[in-house]
N, CA, C and O atoms as a Maestro MAE file, in Angstrom:
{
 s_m_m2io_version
 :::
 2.0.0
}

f_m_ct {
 s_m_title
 :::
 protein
 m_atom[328] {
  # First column is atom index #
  i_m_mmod_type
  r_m_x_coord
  r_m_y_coord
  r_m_z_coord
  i_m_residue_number
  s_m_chain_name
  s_m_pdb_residue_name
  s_m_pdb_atom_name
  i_m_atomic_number
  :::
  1 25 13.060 -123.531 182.357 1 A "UNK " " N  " 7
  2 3 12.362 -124.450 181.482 1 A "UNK " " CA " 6
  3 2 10.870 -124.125 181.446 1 A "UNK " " C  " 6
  4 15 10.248 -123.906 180.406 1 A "UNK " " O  " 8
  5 25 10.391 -124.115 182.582 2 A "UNK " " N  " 7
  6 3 8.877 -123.389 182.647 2 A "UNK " " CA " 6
  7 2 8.307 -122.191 181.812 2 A "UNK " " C  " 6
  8 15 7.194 -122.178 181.286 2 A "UNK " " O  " 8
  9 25 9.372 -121.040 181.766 3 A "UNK " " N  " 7
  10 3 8.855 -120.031 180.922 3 A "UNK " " CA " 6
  11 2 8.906 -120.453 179.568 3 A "UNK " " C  " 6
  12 15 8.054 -120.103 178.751 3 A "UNK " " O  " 8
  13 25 10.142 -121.401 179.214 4 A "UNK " " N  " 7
  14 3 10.031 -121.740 178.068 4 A "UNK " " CA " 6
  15 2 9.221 -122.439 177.404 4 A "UNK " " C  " 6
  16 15 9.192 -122.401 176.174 4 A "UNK " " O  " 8
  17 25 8.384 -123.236 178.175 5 A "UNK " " N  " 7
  18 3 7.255 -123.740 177.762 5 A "UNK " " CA " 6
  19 2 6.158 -123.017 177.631 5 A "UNK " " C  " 6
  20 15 5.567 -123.078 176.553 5 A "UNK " " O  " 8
  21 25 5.556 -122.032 178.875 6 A "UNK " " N  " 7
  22 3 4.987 -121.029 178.561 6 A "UNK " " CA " 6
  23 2 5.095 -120.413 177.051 6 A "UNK " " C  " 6
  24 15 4.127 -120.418 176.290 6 A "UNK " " O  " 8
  25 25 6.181 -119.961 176.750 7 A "UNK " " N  " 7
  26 3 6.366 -118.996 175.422 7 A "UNK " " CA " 6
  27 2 6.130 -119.774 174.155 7 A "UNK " " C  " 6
  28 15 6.317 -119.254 173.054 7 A "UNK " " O  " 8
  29 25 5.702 -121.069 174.307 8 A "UNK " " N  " 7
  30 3 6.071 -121.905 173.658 8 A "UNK " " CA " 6
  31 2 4.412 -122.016 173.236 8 A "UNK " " C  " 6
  32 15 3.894 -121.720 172.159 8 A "UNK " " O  " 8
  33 25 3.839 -122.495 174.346 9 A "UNK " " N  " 7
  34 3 2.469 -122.676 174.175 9 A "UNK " " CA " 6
  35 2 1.788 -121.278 173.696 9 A "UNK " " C  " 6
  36 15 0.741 -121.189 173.054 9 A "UNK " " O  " 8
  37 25 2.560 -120.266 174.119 10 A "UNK " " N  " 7
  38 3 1.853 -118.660 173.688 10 A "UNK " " CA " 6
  39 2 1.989 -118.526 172.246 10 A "UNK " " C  " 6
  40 15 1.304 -117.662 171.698 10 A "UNK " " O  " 8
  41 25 2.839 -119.314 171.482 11 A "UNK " " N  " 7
  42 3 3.364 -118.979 170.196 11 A "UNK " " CA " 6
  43 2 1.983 -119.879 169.657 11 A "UNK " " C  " 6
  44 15 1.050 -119.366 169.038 11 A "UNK " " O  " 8
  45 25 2.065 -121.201 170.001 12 A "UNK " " N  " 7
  46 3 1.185 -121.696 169.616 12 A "UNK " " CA " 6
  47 2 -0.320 -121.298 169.708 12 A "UNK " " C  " 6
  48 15 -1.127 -121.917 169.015 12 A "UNK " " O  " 8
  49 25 -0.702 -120.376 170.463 13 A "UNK " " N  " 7
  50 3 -1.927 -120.017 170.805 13 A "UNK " " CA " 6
  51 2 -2.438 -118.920 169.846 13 A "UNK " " C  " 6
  52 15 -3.574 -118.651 169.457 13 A "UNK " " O  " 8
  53 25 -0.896 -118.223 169.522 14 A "UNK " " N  " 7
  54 3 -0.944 -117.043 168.655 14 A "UNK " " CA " 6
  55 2 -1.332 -117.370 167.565 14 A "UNK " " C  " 6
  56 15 -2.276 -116.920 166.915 14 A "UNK " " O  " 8
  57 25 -0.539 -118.252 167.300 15 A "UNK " " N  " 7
  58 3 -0.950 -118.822 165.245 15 A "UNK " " CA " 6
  59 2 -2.062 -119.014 165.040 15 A "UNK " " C  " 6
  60 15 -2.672 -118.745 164.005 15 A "UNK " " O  " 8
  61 25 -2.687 -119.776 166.532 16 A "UNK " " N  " 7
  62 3 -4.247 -119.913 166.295 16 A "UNK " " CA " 6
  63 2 -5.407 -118.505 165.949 16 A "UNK " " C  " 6
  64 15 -6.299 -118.398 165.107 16 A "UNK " " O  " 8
  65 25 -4.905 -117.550 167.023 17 A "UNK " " N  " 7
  66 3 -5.761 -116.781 166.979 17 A "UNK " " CA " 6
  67 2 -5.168 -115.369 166.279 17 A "UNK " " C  " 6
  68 15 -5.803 -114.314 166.299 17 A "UNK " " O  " 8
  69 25 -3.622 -115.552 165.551 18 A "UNK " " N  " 7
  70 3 -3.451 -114.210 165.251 18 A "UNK " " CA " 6
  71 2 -3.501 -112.765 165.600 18 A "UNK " " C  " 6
  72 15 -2.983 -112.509 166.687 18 A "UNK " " O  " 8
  73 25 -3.895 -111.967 165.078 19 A "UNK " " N  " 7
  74 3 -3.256 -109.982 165.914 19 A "UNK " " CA " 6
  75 2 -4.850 -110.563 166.998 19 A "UNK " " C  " 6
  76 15 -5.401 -109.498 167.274 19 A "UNK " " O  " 8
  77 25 -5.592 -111.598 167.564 20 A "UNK " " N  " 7
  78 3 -6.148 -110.874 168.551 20 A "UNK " " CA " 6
  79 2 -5.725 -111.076 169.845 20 A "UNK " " C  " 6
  80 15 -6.564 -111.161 170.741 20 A "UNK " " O  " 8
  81 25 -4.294 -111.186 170.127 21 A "UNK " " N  " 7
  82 3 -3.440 -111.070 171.676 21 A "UNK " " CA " 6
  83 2 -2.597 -110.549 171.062 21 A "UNK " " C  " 6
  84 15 -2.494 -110.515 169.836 21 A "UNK " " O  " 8
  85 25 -1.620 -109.899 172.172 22 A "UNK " " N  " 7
  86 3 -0.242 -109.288 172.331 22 A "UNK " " CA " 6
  87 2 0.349 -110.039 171.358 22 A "UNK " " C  " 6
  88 15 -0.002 -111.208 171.198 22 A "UNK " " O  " 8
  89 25 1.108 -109.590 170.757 23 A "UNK " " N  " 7
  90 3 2.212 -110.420 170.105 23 A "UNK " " CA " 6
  91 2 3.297 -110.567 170.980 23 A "UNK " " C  " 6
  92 15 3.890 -109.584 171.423 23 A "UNK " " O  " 8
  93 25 3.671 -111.985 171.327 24 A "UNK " " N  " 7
  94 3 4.643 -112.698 172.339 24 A "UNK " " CA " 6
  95 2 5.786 -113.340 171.416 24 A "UNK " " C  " 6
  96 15 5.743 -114.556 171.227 24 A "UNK " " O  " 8
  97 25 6.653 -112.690 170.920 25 A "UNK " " N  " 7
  98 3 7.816 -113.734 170.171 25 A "UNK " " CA " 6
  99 2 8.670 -114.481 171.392 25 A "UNK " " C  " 6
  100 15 8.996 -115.667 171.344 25 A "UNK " " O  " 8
  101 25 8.994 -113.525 172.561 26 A "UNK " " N  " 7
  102 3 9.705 -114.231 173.434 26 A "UNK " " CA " 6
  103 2 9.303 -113.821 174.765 26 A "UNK " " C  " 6
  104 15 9.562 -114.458 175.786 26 A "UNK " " O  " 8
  105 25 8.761 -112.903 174.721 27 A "UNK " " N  " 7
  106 3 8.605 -112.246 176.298 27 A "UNK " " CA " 6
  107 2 7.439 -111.021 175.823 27 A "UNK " " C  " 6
  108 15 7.016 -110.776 174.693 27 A "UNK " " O  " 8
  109 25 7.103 -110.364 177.149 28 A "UNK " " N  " 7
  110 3 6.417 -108.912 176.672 28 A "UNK " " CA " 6
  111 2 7.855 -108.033 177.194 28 A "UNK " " C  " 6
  112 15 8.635 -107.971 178.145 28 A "UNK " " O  " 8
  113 25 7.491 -107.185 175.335 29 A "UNK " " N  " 7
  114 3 8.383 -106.030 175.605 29 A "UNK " " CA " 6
  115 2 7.770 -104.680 176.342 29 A "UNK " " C  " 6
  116 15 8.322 -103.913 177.131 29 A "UNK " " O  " 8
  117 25 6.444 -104.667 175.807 30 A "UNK " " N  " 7
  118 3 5.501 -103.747 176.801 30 A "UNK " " CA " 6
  119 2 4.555 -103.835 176.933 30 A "UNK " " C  " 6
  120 15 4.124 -104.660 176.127 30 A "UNK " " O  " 8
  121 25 3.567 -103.324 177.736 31 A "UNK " " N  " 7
  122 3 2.753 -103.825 178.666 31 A "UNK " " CA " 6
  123 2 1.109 -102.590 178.352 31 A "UNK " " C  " 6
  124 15 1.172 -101.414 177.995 31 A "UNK " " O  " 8
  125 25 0.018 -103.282 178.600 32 A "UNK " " N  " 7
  126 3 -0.849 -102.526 178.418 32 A "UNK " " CA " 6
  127 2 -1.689 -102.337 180.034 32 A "UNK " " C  " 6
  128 15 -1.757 -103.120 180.982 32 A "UNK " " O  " 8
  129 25 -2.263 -100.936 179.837 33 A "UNK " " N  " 7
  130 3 -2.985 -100.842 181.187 33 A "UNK " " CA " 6
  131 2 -4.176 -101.194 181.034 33 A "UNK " " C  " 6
  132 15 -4.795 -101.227 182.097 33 A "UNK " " O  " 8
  133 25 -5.050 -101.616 179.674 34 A "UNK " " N  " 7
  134 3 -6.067 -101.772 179.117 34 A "UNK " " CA " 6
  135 2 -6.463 -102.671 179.810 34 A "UNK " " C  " 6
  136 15 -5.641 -103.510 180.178 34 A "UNK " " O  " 8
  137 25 -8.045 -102.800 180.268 35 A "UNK " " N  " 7
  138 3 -8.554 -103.882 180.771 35 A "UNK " " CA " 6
  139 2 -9.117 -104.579 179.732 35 A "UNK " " C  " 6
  140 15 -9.505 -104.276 178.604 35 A "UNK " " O  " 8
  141 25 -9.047 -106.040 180.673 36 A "UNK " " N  " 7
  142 3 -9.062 -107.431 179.949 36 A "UNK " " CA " 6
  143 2 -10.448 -107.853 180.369 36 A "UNK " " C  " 6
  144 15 -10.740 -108.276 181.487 36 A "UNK " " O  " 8
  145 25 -11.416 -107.663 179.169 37 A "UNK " " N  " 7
  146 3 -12.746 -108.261 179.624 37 A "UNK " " CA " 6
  147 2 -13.088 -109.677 179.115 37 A "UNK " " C  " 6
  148 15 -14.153 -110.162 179.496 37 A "UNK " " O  " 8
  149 25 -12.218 -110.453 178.217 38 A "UNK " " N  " 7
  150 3 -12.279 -111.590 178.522 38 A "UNK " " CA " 6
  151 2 -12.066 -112.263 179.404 38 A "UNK " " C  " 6
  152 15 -11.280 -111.824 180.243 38 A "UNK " " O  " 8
  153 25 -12.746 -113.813 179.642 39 A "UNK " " N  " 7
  154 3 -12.652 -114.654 180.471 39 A "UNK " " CA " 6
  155 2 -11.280 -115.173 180.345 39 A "UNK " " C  " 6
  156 15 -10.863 -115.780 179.359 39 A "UNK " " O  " 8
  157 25 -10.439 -114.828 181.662 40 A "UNK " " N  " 7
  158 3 -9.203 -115.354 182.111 40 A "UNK " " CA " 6
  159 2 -8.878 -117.170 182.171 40 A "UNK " " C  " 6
  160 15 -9.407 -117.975 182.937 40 A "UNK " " O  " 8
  161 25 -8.446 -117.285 181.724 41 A "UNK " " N  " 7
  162 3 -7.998 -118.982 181.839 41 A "UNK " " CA " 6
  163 2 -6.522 -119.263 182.675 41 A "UNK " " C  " 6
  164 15 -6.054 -120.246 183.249 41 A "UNK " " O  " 8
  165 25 -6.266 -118.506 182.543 42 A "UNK " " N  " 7
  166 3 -4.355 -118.869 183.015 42 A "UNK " " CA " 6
  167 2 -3.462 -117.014 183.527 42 A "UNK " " C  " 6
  168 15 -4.054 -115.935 183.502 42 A "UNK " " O  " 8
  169 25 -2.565 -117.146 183.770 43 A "UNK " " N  " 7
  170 3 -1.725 -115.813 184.160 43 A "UNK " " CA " 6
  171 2 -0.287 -116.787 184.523 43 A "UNK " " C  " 6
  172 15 -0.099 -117.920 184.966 43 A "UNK " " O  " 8
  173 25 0.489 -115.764 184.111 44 A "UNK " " N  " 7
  174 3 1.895 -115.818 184.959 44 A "UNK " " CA " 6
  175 2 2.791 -114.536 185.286 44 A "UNK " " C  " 6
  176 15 2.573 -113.665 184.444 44 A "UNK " " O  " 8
  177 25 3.508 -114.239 186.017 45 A "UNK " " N  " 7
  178 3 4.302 -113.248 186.064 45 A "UNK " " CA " 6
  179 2 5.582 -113.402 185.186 45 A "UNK " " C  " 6
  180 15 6.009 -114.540 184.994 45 A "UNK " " O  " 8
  181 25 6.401 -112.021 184.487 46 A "UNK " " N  " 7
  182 3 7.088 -112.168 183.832 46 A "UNK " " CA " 6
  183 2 8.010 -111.091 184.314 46 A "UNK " " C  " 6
  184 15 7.671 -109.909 184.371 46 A "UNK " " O  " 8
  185 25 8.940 -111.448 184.586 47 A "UNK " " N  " 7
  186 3 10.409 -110.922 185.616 47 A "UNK " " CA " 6
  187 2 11.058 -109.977 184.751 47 A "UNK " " C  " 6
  188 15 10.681 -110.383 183.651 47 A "UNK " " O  " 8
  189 25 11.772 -109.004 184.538 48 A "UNK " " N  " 7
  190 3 12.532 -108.108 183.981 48 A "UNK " " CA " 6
  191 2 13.874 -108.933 183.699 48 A "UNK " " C  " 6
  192 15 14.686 -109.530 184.406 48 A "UNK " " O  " 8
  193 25 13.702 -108.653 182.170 49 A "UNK " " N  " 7
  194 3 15.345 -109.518 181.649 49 A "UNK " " CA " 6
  195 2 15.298 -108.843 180.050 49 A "UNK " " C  " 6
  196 15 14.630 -109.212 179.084 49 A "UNK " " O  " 8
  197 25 16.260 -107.731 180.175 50 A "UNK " " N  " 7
  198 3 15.393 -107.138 178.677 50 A "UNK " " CA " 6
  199 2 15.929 -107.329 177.610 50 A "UNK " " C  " 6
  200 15 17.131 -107.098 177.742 50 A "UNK " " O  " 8
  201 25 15.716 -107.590 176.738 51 A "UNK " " N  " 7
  202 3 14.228 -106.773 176.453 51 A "UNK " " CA " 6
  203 2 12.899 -106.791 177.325 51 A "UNK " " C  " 6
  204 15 12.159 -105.859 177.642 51 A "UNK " " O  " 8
  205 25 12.850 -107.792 177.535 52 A "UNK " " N  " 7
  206 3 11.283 -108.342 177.977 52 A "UNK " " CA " 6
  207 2 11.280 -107.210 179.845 52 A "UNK " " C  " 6
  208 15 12.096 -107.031 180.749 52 A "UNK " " O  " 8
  209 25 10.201 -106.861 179.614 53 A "UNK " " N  " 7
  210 3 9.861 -105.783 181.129 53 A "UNK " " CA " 6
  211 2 9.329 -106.733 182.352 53 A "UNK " " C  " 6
  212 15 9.497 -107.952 182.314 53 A "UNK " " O  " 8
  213 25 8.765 -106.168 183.288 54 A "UNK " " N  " 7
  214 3 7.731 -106.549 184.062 54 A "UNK " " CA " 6
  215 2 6.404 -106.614 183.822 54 A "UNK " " C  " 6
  216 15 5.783 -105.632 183.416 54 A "UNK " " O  " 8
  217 25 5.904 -107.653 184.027 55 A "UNK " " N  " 7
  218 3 4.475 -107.822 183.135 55 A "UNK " " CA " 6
  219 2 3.620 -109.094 183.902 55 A "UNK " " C  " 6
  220 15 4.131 -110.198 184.090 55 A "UNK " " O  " 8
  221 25 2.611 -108.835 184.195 56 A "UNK " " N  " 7
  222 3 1.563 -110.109 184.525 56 A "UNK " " CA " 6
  223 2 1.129 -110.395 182.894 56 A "UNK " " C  " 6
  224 15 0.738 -109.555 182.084 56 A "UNK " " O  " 8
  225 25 1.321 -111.796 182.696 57 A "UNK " " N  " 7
  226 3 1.005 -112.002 181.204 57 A "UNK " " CA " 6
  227 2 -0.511 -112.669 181.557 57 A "UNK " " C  " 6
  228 15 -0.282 -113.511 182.425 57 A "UNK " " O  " 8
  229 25 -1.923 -112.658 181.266 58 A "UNK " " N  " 7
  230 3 -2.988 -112.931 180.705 58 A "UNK " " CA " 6
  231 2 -3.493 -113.886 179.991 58 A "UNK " " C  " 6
  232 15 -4.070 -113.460 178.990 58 A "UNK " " O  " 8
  233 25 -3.505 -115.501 180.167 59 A "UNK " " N  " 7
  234 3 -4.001 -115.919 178.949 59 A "UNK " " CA " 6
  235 2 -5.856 -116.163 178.952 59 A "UNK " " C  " 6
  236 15 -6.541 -116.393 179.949 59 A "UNK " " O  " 8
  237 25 -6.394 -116.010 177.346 60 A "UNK " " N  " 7
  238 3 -7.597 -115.985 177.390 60 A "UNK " " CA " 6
  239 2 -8.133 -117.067 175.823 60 A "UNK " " C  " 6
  240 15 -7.324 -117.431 174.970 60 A "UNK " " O  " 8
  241 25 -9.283 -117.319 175.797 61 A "UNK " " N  " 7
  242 3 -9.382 -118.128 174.938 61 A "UNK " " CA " 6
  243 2 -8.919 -117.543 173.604 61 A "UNK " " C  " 6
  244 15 -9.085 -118.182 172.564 61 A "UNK " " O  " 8
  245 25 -8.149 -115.937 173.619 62 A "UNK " " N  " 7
  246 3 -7.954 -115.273 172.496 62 A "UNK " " CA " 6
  247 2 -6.605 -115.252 172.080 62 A "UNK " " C  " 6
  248 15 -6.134 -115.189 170.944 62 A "UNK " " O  " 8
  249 25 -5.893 -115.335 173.532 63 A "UNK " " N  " 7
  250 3 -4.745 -115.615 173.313 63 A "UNK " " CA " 6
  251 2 -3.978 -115.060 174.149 63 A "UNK " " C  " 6
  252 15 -4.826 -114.588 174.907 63 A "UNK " " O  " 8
  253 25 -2.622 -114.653 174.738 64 A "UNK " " N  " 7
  254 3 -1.939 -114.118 175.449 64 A "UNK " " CA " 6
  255 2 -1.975 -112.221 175.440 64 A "UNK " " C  " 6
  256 15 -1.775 -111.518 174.450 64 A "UNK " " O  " 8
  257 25 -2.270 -111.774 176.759 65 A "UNK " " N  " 7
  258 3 -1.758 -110.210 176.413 65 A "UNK " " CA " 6
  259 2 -0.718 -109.742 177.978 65 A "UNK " " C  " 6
  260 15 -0.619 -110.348 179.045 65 A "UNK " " O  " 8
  261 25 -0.193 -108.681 177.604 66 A "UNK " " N  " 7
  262 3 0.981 -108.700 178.553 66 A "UNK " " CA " 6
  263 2 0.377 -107.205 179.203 66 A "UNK " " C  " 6
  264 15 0.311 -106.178 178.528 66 A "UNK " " O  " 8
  265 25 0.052 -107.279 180.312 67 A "UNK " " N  " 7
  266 3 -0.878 -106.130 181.464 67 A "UNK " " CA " 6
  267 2 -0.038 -105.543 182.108 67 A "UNK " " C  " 6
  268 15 0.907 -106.331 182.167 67 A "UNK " " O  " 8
  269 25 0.273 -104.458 182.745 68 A "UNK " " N  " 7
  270 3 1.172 -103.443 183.349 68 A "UNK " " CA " 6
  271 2 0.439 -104.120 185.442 68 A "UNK " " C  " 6
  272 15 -0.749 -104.234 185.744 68 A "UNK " " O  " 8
  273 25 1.236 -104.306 186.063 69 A "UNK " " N  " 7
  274 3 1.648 -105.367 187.444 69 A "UNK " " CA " 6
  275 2 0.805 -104.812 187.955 69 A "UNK " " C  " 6
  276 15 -0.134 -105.425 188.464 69 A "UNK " " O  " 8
  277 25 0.921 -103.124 187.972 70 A "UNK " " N  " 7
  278 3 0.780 -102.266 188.953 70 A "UNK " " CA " 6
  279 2 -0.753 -101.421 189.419 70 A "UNK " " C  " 6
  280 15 -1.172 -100.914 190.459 70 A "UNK " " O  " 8
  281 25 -1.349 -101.627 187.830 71 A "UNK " " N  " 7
  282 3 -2.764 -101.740 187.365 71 A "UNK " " CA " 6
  283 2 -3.832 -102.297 188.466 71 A "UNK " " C  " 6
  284 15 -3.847 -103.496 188.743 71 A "UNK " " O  " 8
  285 25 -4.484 -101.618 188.916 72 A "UNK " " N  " 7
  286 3 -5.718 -101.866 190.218 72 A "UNK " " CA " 6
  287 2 -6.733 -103.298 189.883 72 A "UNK " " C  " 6
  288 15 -7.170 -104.212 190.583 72 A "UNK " " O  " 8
  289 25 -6.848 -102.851 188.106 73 A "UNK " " N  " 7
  290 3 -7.566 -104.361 187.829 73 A "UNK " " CA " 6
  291 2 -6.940 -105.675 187.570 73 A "UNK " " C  " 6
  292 15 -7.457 -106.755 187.284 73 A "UNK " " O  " 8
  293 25 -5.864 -105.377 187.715 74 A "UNK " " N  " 7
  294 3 -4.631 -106.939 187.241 74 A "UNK " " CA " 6
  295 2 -4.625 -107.526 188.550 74 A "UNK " " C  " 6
  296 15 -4.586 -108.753 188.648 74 A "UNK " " O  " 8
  297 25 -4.668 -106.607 189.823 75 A "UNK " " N  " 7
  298 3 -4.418 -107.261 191.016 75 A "UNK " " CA " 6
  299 2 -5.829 -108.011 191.263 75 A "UNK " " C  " 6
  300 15 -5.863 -109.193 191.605 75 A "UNK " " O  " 8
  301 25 -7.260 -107.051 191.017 76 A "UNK " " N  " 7
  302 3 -8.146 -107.496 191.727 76 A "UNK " " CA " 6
  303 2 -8.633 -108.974 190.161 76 A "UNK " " C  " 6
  304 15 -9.430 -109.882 190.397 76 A "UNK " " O  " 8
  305 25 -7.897 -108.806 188.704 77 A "UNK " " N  " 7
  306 3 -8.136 -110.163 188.275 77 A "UNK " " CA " 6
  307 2 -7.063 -111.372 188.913 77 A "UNK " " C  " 6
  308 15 -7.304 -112.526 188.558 77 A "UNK " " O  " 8
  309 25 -6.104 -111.184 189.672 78 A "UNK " " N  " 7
  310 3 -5.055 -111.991 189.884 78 A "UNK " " CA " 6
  311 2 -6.163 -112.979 191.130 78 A "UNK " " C  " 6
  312 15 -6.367 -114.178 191.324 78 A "UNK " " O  " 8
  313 25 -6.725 -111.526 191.828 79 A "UNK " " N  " 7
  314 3 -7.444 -112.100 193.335 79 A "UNK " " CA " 6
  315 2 -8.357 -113.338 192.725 79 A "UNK " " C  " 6
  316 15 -8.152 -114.529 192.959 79 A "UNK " " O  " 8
  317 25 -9.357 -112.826 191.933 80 A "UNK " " N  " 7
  318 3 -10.549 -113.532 191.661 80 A "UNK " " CA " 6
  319 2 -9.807 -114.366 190.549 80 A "UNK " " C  " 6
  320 15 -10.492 -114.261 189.532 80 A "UNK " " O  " 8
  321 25 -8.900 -115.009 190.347 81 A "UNK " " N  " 7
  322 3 -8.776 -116.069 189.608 81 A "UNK " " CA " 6
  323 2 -8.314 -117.042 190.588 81 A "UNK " " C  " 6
  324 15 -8.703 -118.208 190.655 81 A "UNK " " O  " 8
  325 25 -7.592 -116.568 191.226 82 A "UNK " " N  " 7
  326 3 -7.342 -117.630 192.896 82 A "UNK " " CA " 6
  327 2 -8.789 -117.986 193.318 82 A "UNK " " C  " 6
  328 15 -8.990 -118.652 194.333 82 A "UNK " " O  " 8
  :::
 }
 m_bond[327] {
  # First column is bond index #
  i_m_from
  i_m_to
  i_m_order
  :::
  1 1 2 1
  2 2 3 1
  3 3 4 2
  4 3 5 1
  5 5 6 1
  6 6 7 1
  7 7 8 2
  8 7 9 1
  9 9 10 1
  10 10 11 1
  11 11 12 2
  12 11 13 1
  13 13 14 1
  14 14 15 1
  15 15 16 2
  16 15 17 1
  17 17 18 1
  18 18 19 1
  19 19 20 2
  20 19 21 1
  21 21 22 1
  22 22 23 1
  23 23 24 2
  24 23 25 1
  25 25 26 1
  26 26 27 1
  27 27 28 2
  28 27 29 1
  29 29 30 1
  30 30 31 1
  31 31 32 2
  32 31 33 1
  33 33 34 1
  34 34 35 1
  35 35 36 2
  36 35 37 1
  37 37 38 1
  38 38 39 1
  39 39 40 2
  40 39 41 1
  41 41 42 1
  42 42 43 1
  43 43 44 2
  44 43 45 1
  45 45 46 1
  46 46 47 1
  47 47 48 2
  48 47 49 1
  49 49 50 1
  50 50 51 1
  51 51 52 2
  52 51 53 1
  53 53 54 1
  54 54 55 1
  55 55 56 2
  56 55 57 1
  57 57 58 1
  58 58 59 1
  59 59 60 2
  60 59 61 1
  61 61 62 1
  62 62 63 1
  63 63 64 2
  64 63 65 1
  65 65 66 1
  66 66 67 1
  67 67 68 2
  68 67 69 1
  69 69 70 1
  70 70 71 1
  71 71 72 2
  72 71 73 1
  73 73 74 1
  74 74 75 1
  75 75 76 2
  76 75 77 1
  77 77 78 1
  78 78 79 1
  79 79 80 2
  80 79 81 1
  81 81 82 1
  82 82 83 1
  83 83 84 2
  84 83 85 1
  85 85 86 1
  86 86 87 1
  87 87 88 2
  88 87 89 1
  89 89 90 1
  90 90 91 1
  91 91 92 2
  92 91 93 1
  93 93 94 1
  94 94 95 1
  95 95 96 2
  96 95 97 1
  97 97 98 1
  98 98 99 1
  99 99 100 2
  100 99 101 1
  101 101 102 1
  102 102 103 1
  103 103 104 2
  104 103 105 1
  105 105 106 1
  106 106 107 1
  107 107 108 2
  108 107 109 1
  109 109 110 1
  110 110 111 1
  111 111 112 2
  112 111 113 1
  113 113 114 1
  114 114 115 1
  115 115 116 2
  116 115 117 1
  117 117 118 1
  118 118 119 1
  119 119 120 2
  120 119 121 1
  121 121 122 1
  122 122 123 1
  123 123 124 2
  124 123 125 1
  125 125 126 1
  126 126 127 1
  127 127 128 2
  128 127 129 1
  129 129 130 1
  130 130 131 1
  131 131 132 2
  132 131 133 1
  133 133 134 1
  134 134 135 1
  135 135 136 2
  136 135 137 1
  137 137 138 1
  138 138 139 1
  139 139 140 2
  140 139 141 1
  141 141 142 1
  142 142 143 1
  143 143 144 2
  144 143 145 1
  145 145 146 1
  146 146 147 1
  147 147 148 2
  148 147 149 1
  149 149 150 1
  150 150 151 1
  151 151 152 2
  152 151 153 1
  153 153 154 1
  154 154 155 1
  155 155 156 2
  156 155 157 1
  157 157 158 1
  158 158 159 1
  159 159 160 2
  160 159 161 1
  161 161 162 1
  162 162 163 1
  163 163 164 2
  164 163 165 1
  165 165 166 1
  166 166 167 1
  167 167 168 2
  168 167 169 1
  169 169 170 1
  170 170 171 1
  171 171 172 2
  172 171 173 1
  173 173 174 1
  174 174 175 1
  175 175 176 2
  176 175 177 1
  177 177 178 1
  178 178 179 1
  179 179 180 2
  180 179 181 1
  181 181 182 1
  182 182 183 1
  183 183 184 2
  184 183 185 1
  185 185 186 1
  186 186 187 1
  187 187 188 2
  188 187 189 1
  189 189 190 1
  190 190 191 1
  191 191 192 2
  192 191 193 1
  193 193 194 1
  194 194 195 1
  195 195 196 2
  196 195 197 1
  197 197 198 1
  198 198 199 1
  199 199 200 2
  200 199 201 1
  201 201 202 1
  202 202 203 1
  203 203 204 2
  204 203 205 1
  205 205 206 1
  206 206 207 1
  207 207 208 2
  208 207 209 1
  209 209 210 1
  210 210 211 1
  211 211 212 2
  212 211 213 1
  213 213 214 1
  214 214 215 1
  215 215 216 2
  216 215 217 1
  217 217 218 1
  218 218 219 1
  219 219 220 2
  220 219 221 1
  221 221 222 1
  222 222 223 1
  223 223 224 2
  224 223 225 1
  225 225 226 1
  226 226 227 1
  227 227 228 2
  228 227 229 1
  229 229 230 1
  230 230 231 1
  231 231 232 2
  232 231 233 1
  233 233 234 1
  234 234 235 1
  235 235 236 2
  236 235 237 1
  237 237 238 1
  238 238 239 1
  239 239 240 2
  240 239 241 1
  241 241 242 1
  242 242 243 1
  243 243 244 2
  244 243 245 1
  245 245 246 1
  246 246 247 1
  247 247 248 2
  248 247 249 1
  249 249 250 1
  250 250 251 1
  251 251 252 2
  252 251 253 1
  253 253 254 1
  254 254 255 1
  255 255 256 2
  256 255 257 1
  257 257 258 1
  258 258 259 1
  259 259 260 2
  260 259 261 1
  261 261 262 1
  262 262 263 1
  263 263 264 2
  264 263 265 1
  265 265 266 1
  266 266 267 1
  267 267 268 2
  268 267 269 1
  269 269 270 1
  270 270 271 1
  271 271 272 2
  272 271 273 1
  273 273 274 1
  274 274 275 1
  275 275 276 2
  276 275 277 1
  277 277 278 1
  278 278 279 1
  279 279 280 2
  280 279 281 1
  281 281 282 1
  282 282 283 1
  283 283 284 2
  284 283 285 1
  285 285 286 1
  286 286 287 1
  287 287 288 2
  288 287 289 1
  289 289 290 1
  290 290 291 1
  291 291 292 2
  292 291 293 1
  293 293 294 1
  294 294 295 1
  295 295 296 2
  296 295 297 1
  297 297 298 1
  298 298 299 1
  299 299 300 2
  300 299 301 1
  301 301 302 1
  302 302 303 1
  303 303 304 2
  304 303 305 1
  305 305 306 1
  306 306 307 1
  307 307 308 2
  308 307 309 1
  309 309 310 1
  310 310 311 1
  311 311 312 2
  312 311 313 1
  313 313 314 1
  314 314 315 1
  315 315 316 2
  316 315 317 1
  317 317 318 1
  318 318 319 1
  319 319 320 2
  320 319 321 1
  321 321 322 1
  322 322 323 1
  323 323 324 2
  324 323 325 1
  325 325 326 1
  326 326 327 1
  327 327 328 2
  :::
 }
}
């Protein structure tokens, strides 16, 4: 139920802000190594069930983007958002 709300609120975030996040219809299908220099508001992890991969998903006042786990800066944004 949780993710589903998640995806739910991501859809909604999208309409707002359009192509400037990942496009999230249900999950991330793939993942970027690109760093995220917006200001972080939220994160969740997203489990392998595929389509959808492994992915730390990102949210920002722009909108959702889906980051590759394994990425040196996803960990050290995961740290500094704790």
């Amino acid at each position: 139920m949780f993710k589903g709300v998640l995806v739910a609120i991501a859809l909604v975030v999208m309409a707002q802000y359009g192509s400037a996040a990942e496009n999230l219809d249900s999950c991330c299908t793939t993942v970027s190594r690109k760093q995220i220099t917006d200001p972080i508001i939220g994160y969740y992890t997203q489990k392998p069930n595929p389509p959808c991969v492994t992915a730390i998903i990102f949210q920002t006042e722009k909108g959702y983007f889906c980051s590759y786990l394994k990425s040196p800066w996803v960990l050290l944004k995961i740290r500094a958002f704790k």
